[in-house]
C-alpha positions as CSV (number, residue, x, y, z in Angstrom):
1,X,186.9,34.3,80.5
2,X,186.8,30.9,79.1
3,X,187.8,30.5,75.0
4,X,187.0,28.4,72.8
5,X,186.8,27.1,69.1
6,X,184.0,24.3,69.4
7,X,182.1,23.3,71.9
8,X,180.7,19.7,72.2
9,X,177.1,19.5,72.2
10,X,177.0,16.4,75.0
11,X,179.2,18.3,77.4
12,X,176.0,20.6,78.6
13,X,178.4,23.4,79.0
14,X,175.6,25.8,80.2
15,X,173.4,23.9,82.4
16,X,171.5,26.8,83.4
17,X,171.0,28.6,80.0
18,X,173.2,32.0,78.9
19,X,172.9,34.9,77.4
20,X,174.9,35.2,73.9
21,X,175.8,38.4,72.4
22,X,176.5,37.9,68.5
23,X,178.5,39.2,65.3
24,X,181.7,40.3,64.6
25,X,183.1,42.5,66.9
26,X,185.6,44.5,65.1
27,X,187.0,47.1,67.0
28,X,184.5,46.4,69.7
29,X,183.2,50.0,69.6
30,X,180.2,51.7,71.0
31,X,177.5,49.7,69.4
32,X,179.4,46.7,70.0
33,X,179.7,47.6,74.2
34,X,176.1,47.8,74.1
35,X,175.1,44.8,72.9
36,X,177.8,43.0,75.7
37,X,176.6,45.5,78.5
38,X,173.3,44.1,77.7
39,X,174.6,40.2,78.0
40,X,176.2,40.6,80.8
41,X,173.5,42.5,83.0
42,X,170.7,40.2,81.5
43,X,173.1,37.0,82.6
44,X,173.6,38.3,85.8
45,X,170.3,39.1,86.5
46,X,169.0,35.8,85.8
47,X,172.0,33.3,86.9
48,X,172.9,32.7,83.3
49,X,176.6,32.5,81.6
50,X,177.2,35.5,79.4
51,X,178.9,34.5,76.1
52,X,179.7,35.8,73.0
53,X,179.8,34.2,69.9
54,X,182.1,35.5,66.8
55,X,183.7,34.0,64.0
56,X,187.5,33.5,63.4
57,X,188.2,34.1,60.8
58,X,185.3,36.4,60.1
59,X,182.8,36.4,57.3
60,X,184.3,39.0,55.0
61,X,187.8,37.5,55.4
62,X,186.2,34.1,54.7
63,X,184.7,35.9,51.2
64,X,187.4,38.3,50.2
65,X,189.2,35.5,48.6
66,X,192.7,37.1,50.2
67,X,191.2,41.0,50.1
68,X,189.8,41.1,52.9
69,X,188.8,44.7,54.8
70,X,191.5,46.0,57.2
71,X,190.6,44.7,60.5
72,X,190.7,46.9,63.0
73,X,191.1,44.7,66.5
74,X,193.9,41.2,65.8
75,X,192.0,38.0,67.4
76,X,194.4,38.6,70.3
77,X,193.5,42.4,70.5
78,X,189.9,41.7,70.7
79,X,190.3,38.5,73.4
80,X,192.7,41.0,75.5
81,X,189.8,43.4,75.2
82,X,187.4,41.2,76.1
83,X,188.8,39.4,79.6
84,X,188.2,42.8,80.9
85,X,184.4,43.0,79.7
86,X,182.5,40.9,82.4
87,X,181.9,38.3,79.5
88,X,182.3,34.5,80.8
89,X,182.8,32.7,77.7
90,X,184.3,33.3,74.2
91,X,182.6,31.1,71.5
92,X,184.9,31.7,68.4
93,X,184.4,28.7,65.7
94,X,185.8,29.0,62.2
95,X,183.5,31.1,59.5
96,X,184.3,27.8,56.8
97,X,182.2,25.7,54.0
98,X,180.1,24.2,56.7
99,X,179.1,27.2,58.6
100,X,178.2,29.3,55.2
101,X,176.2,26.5,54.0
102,X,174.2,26.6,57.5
103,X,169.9,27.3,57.4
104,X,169.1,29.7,59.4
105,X,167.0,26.9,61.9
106,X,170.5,24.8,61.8
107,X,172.6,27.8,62.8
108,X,170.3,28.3,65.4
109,X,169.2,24.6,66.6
110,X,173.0,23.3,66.2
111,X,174.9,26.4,67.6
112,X,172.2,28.4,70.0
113,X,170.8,25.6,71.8
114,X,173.1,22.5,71.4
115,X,176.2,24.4,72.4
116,X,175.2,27.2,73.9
117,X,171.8,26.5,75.6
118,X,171.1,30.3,75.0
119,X,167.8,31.1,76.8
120,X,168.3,35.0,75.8
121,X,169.9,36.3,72.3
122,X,171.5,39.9,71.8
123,X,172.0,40.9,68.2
124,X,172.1,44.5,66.6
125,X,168.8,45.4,64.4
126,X,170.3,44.7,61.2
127,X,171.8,41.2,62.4
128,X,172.0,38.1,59.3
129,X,172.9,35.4,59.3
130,X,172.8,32.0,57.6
131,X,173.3,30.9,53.8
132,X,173.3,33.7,52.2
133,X,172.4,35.7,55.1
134,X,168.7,34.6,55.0
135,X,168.3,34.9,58.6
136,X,167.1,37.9,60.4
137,X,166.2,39.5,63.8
138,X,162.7,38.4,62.9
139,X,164.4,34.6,62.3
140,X,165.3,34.7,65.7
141,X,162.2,35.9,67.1
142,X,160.3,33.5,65.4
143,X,162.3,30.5,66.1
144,X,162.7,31.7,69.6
145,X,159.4,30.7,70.3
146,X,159.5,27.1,69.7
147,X,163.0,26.7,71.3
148,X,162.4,28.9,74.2
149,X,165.2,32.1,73.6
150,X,164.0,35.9,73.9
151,X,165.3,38.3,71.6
152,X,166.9,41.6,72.4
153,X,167.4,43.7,69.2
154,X,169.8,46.4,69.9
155,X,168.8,49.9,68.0
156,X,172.6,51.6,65.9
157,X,174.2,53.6,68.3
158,X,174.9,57.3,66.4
159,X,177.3,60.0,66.8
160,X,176.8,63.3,64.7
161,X,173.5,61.7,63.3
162,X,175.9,59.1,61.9
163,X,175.9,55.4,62.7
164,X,178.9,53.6,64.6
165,X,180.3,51.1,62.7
166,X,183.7,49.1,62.1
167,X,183.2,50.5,58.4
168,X,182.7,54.5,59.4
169,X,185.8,54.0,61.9
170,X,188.2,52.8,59.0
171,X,187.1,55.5,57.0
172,X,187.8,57.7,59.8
173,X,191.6,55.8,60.4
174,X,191.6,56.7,56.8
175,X,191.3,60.2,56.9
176,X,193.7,59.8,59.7
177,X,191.1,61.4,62.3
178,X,191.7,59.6,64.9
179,X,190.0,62.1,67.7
180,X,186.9,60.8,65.7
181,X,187.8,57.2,65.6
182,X,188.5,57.1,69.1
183,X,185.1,58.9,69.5
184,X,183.0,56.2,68.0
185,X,185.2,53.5,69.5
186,X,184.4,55.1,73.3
187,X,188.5,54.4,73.6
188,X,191.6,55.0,72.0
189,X,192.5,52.8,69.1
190,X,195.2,50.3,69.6
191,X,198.1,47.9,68.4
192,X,199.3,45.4,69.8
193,X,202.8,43.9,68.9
194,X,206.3,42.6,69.9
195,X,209.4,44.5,70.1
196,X,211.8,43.1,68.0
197,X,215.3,44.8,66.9
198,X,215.3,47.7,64.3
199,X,218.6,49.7,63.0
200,X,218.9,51.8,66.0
201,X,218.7,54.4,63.8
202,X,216.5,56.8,66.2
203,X,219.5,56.1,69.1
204,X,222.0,57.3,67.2
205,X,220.4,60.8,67.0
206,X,219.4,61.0,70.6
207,X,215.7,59.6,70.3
208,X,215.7,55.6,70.7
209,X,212.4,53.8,69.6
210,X,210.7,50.5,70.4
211,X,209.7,49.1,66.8
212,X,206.7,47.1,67.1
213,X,206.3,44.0,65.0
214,X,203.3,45.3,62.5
215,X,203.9,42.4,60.0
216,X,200.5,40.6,59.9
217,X,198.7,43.6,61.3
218,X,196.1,46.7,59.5
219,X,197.3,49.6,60.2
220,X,195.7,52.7,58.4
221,X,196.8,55.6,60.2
222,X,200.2,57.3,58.5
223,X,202.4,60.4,60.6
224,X,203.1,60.8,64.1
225,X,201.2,60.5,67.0
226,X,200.7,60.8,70.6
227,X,200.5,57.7,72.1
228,X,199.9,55.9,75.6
229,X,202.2,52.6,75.7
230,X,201.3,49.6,78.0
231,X,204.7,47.4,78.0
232,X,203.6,43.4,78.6
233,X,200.4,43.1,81.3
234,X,200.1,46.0,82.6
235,X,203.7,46.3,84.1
236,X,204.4,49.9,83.1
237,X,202.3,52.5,81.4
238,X,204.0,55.4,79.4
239,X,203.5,58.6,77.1
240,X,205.4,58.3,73.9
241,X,205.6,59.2,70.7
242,X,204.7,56.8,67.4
243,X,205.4,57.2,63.9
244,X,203.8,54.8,61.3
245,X,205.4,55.5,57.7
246,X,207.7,54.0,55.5
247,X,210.8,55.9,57.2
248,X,211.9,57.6,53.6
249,X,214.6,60.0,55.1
250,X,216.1,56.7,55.5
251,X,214.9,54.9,52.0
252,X,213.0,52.5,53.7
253,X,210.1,50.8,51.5
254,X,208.4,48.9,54.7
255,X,205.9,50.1,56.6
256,X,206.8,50.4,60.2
257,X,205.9,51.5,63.4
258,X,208.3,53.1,66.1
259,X,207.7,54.2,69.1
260,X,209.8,56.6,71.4
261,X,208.5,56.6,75.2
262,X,209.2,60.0,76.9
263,X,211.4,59.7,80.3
264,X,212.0,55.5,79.3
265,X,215.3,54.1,78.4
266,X,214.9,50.6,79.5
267,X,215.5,47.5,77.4
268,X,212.4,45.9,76.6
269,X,213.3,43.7,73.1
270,X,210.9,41.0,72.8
271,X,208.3,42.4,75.1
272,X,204.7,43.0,74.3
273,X,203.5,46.5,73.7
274,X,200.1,48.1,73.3
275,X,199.7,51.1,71.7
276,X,197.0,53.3,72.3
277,X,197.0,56.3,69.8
278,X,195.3,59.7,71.1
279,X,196.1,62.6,68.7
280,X,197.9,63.3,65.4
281,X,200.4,65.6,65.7
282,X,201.7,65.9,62.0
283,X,202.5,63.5,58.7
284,X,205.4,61.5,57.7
285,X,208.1,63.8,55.7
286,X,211.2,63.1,54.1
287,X,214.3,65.1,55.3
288,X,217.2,66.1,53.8
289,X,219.7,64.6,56.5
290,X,219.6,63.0,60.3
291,X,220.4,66.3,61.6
292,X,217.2,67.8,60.3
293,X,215.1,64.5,61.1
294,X,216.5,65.1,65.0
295,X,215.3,68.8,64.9
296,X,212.0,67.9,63.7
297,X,211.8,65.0,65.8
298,X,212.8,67.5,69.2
299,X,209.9,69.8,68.3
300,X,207.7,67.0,67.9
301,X,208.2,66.3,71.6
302,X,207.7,69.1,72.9
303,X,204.1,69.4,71.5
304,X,203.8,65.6,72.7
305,X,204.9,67.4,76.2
306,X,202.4,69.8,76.1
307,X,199.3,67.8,74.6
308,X,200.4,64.9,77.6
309,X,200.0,68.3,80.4
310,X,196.5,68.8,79.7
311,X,195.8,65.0,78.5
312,X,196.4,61.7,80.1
């Protein structure tokens, strides 16, 4: 999968048309697959390049004025994601003054047929975009005509007679449900990070932990958990155990996330670790002492032990 930030209009980059999937992608859950499942079969089918177009950074960071929502997938979560999704190209240009200030026929004359030569458009029903989001599905279809694109409005994908979104998953990471989550996702929810050094305080009690470098990460989930750990590309895959708190048997006032993998004792500092999170075993509680922490954390393996017999 090819990335990129801008594409120049006189390179002819897609001589033979593509397909372009568009919007945010956060999370890249159900809804979102669909609408590349879609990109990709139509692009196939016809000898086109499947692309899809986000923004980085998104609208709603672009907005928030510093607030933005949590995001759920990092620019390099979703792009790791994404090499894996048949999609050819990645068309990720800045959300700025000039793309706000855009009419709906500019977004689509300067981005949809200059760069991408897009002879087929996948949006979800309620797509905008534009100043002031005055474009619509209907924008498209209208403007499709004249510049020769088809439209392919993609219908919410429910679950429970609810709609998948990136909104109703935070919630859901919220109420720390992450069975739910992972539900509407249609895989478990991850983090990715670095291993850097922590206080080797879980060692010292018989239960050493990888602590992942969550500085300029969202995390909503809070307790222990489950997990399935992926160390750099794919090298090694292992159960473990996370917890995401603010470590207050210990005082601490960061929030952090440590991970102890079952049956590993390897050095891996400075690595790269993806953690997928499957099921909540309990919250974050303050102890009395290390010696009670350890007891606690010993039971807390063996229901990790149990849920990993019957789940992998």
């Amino acid at each position: 999968m090819k990335i990129a930030r801008s594409i120049n209009s006189d390179t002819n980059e897609f001589p033979n048309g593509s397909s372009v999937c568009i919007g945010v992608f956060d999370g890249i859950h159900l809804g979102h697959q669909e609408l590349i499942k879609k990109t990709t079969e139509y692009a196939k089918e016809n000898g086109l390049s499947s692309v899809l177009f986000t923004f980085e950074p998104s609208p709603n960071e672009y907005f928030s004025k510093g607030e933005p929502q949590p995001r759920l997938t990092t620019a390099e979560e979703k792009h790791r994601y994404l090499s894996n999704s048949h999609i050819d190209f990645l068309y990720c240009p800045p959300f700025d003054q000039e793309m706000e200030n855009l009419s709906p026929v500019q977004f689509i004359t300067r981005h949809l047929i200059a760069k991408l030569n897009a002879k087929h458009v996948v949006v979800g029903v309620d797509f905008h975009f534009a100043k002031n989001r005055s474009g619509s599905v209907q924008t498209l279809i209208e403007n499709g005509h004249e510049y020769g694109f088809d439209i392919d409005p993609i219908e919410f994908i429910t679950q429970r007679d609810k709609k998948i979104s990136s909104t109703a998953i935070r919630q859901s990471l919220i109420n720390q449900d992450i069975e739910i989550a992972n539900q509407m996702l249609g895989r478990n929810y991850s983090v990715l990070g670095q291993v850097m050094e922590g206080n080797q305080i879980g060692r010292t009690i018989g239960f050493p932990t990888a602590n992942i470098d969550i500085s300029k990460r969202d995390i909503l989930l809070r307790g222990v958990f489950c997990v399935k750990a992926i160390i750099g590309s794919g090298e090694k895959e292992c159960n473990g155990l996370a917890n995401i708190g603010f470590k207050p048997t210990v005082n601490g006032t960061a929030l952090t996330l440590e991970v102890h993998l079952l049956n590993f004792d390897k050095d891996i500092y400075g690595s790269t670790l993806e953690i997928y999170f499957m099921h909540r075993v309990r919250g974050e509680k303050k102890f009395n002492n290390l010696d009670e922490l350890a007891v606690q954390i010993n039971e807390d393996v063996k229901k990790a032990d149990e849920f990993f017999a019957t789940n992998q």
